[in-house]
DRENTINU-217994 format. One record per residue (C-alpha): residue number from 1; y, x, z. Coordinates in steps of 0.1 Angstrom, whole numbers, always signed. Example, Ala and Ser with C-alpha at 12.3 -4.5 7.8 and 13.67 -1.06 7.14 Angstrom:
BEGIN
 num    c2    c1    c3
   1   -45  +123   +78
   2   -11  +137   +71
***
This chain:
BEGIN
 num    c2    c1    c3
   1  -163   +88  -195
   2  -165   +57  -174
   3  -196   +30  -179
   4  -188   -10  -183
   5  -201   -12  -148
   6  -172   +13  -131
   7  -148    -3  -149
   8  -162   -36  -136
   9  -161   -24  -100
  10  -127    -7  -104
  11  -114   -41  -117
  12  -126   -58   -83
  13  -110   -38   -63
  14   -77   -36   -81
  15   -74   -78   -81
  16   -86   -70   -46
  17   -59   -52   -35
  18   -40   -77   -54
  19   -50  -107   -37
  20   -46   -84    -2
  21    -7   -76   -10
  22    -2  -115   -21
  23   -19  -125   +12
  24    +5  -102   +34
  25   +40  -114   +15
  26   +30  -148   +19
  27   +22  -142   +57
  28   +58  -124   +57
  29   +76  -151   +39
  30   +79  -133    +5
  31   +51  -151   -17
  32   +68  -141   -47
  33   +74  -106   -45
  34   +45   -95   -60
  35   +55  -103   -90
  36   +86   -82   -88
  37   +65   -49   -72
  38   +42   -25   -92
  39   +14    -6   -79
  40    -1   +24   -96
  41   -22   +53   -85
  42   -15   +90   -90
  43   -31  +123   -83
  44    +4  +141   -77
  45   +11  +131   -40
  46    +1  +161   -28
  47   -10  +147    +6
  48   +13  +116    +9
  49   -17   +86    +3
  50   +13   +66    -7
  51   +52   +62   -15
  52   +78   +35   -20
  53  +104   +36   -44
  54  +129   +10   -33
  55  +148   +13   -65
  56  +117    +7   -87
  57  +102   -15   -64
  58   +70   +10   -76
  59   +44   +15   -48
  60   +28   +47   -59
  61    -6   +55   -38
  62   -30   +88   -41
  63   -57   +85   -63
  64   -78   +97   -29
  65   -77   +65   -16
  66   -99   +47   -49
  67  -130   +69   -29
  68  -153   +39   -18
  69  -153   +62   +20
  70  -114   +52   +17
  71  -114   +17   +12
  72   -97    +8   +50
  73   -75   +37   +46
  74   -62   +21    +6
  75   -57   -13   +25
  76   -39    -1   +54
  77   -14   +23   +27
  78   -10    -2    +5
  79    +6   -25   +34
  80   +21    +6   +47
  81   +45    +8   +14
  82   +46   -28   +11
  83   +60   -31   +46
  84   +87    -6   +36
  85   +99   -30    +3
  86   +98   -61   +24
  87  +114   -42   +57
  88  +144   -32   +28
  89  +144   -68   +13
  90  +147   -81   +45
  91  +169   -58   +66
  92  +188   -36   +43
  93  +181    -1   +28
  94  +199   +14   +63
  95  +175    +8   +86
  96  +154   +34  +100
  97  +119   +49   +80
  98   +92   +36  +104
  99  +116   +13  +129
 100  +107   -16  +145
 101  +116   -39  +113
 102   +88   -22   +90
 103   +63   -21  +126
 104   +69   -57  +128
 105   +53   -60   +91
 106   +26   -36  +103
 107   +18   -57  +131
 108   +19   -89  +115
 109    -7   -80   +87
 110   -30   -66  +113
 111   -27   -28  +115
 112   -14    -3  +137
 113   +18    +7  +126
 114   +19   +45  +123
 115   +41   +62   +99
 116   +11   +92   +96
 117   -25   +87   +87
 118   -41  +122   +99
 119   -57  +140   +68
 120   -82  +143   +90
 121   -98  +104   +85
 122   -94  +110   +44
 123  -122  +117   +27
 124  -126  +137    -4
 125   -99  +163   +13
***
């Protein structure tokens, strides 16, 4: 069972990540997607941290990353997947996984676009 004061701090970071994903659409020129794009957490990935379901428009990230030792890694996923909805919205469904359309999202939010996050850098693993 969880105290008042976890749920507290989980529902920080949630409108966190929230106000992170609105800030990057924005910079990408799609303020409004957000409100079209759902985000939830599971612990089924196996060792994905995140996927994108284009059809959904469901961003679906490994429970993993809600660690506090993970909190860059949950940022940089939940761009990551993001980067993939608005590379589709943008370019198409055709274009390649981790091309230079979804890099160029990467890039412009501030992160090193790599398709891989070695298992190595997750904690709780």
């Amino acid at each position: 069972m969880t105290s008042p004061q976890d749920e507290q701090a989980m529902q920080r970071k949630l409108e966190r990540l929230f106000r992170e994903a609105q800030r990057w659409t924005a910079l990408w020129g799609l303020s409004r997607l957000m409100r079209d794009v759902d985000i939830e957490f599971s612990g089924d990935l196996g060792a994905a941290l995140g996927h994108c379901d284009l059809t959904r428009l469901t961003i679906t990230l490994n429970a993993v990353l809600m660690l506090e030792r993970n909190e860059a890694l949950l940022l940089e996923t939940l761009c990551h997947e993001l980067a993939h909805v608005v590379a589709s919205v943008r370019y198409g469904t055709r274009i390649e996984e981790h091309g230079p359309e979804w890099a160029e999202y990467m890039t412009r939010a501030g992160f090193i676009p790599r398709p891989v996050i070695p298992e190595s850098r997750v904690a709780g693993r």
